[in-house]
Structure formats: structure tokens, C-alpha cells
N, C-alpha and C positions, 0 to 999 in steps of 0.2 A: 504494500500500500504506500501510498505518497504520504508523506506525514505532511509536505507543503502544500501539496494540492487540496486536501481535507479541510484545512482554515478557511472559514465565510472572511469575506471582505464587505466590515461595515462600511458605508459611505458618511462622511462628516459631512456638517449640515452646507449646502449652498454647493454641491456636488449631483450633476445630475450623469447618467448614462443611459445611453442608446444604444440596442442591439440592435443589428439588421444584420442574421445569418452569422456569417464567424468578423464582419466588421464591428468591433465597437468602438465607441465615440463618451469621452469623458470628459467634461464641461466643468470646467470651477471659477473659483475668484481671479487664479492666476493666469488662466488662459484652456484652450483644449488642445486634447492630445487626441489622437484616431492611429489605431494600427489592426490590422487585420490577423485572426490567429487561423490554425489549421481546422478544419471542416469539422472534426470526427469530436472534436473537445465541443462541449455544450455547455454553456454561459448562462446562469440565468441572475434574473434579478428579482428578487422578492421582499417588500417591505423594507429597500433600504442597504439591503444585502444581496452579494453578489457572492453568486457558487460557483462554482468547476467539476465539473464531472466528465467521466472518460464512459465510452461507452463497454469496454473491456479490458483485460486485464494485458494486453500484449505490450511487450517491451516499448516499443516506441509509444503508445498512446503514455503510458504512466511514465516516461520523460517529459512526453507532451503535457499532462497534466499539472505536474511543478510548474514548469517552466511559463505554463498559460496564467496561473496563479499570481508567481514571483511580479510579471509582468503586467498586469492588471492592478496588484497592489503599487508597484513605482506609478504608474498612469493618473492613480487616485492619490497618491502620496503627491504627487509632480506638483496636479494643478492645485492642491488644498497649501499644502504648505512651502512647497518646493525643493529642489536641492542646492548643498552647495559643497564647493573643494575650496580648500585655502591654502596657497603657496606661499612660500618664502625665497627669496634671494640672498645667497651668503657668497658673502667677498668683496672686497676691498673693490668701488666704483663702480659694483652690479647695482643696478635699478631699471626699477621700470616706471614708461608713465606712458596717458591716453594723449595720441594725436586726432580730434573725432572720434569716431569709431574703432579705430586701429589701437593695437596693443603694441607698443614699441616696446623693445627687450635691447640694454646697450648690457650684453654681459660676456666681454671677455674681448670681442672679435673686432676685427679692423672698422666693420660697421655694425650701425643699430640693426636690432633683427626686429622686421614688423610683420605681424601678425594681424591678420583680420577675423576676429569671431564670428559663428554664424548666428543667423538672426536672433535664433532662440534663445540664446544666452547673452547674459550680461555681466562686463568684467568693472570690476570696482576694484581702489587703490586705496588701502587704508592710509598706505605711508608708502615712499617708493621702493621699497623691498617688500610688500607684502599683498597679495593678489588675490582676488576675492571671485571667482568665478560661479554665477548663479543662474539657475533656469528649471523648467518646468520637469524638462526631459533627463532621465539619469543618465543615459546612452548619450547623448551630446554633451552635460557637461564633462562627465568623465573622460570624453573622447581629446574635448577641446584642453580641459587641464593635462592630460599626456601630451598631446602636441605641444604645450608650454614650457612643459617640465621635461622633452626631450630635446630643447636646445643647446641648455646645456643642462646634464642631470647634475646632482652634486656628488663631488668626489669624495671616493670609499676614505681619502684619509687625512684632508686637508676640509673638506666638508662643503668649498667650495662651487658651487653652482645652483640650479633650482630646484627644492623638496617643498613633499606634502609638509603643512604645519604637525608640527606633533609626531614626526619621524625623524627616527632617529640613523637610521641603516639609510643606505640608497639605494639597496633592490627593491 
């Protein structure tokens, strides 16, 4: 049995959802998300809450089952409260700041490294060493904070370059 796929997902207030078929559509304060899952996993919505069920016990449906779960829970997390990652830049003359839109990164190299996020996200500077990347979606912010933090990673022993806040290692 999936132990993940088993948990209802309650919806917090001002959170609506639409099924149509295996599209669903999650509507909140933050924005809406829509992604489409596989045919055979059934979604339903009752009083508020949202099930998963598999129609059989076959290896791929009860992957499928978590996975459809995991994913519906981020969607309703995303637009209710949203997410976020927070980097740091360490070394002498690493910073960063916003041209517009654009994430410039001056850390290490002959030129500033600039970056453009995508739409869904939004990147905030608390101080210029410290990077605040926020959005509805898990899969885009996470996507967008690896892209940041692979320009330069920080070093295994001078510790120098860009890490998650609150890490210590750099793998």
C-alpha cells in the first residue's frame, strides 16, 4: 500500500479545485496552478477534500498513486501559502543585486553573471549576499534556485561561493 497516496488533502479556506478527467486546476490567493496526471489514478473531491485512489494494485499504478498525491499536495500548498529557497553568497566581493527583472551575480569571474527568472517566480534581496527566491510552483522555484546556486557552488573547503541558507556541506 502507498502510505503517501492514503492521506486526504484538506483544502484551506479560499482554495478552490477543478477536475475535468485527469486535468486538474487549483485556484488560491497566490495564483493557479493546472497540471494534468495519468488517466488510470482517480481524483476526487469531497466536502473540501481531495482523494487519490488507484484503480489496482500493479506496480506502476501505486508509484503512480504517491506521486499523484505528493503533487496535488505542492499545487494546494503552492497557491495557499507558497514556496520559498534562500541562498547565501560567501567570499570576499561576491554579491548580488536586481537590474529590473534580471538577477545579476558578480561572483568571482571576469564578468557579472545575469540571470533572468521565469515569470512565476520572484527573487528578493535581503542584503547583497542573501537571495530570497519565491513562487507558487515547487518545481520552478527549486529549478530556478539550482540554476543560481550552480554558478558558482561553494567550495568543499574555503566555503566560498553560492549555498542553500542553513547548509553546511556543499553537496
Amino acid at each position: 500500500m502507498s502510505r503517501v497516496g492514503l492521506h486526504p488533502i484538506t483544502l484551506p479556506k479560499g482554495v478552490d479545485v477543478k477536475i475535468e478527467g485527469s486535468q486538474v486546476t487549483v485556484k488560491g490567493p497566490l495564483g493557479t496552478l493546472s497540471r494534468s496526471f495519468h488517466p488510470d489514478i482517480k481524483i476526487a473531491l469531497d466536502k473540501g477534500i481531495l482523494r487519490v485512489s488507484r484503480p489496482n494494485d500493479d506496480r506502476m499504478n501505486r508509484s503512480l498513486h504517491g506521486l499523484t498525491r505528493a503533487l496535488l499536495n505542492n499545487m494546494v500548498v503552492g497557491v495557499s501559502t507558497g514556496f520559498e529557497k534562500a541562498l547565501e553568497i560567501q567570499g570576499v566581493g561576491y554579491r548580488a543585486q536586481k537590474s529590473g527583472e534580471k538577477l545579476v551575480i558578480q561572483i568571482g569571474f571576469t564578468h557579472p553573471v545575469e540571470m533572468t527568472p521565469p515569470q512565476e517566480v520572484k527573487v528578493e534581496l535581503t542584503n547583497p549576499t542573501n537571495i530570497k527566491i519565491k513562487g507558487t510552483s515547487k518545481e520552478i522555484v527549486g529549478e530556478f534556485a539550482a540554476q543560481v546556486r550552480a554558478v558558482r557552488r561553494a567550495d568543499p573547503y574555503k566555503g566560498k561561493g553560492i549555498r542553500y541558507v542553513g547548509r553546511i556541506r556543499t553537496s
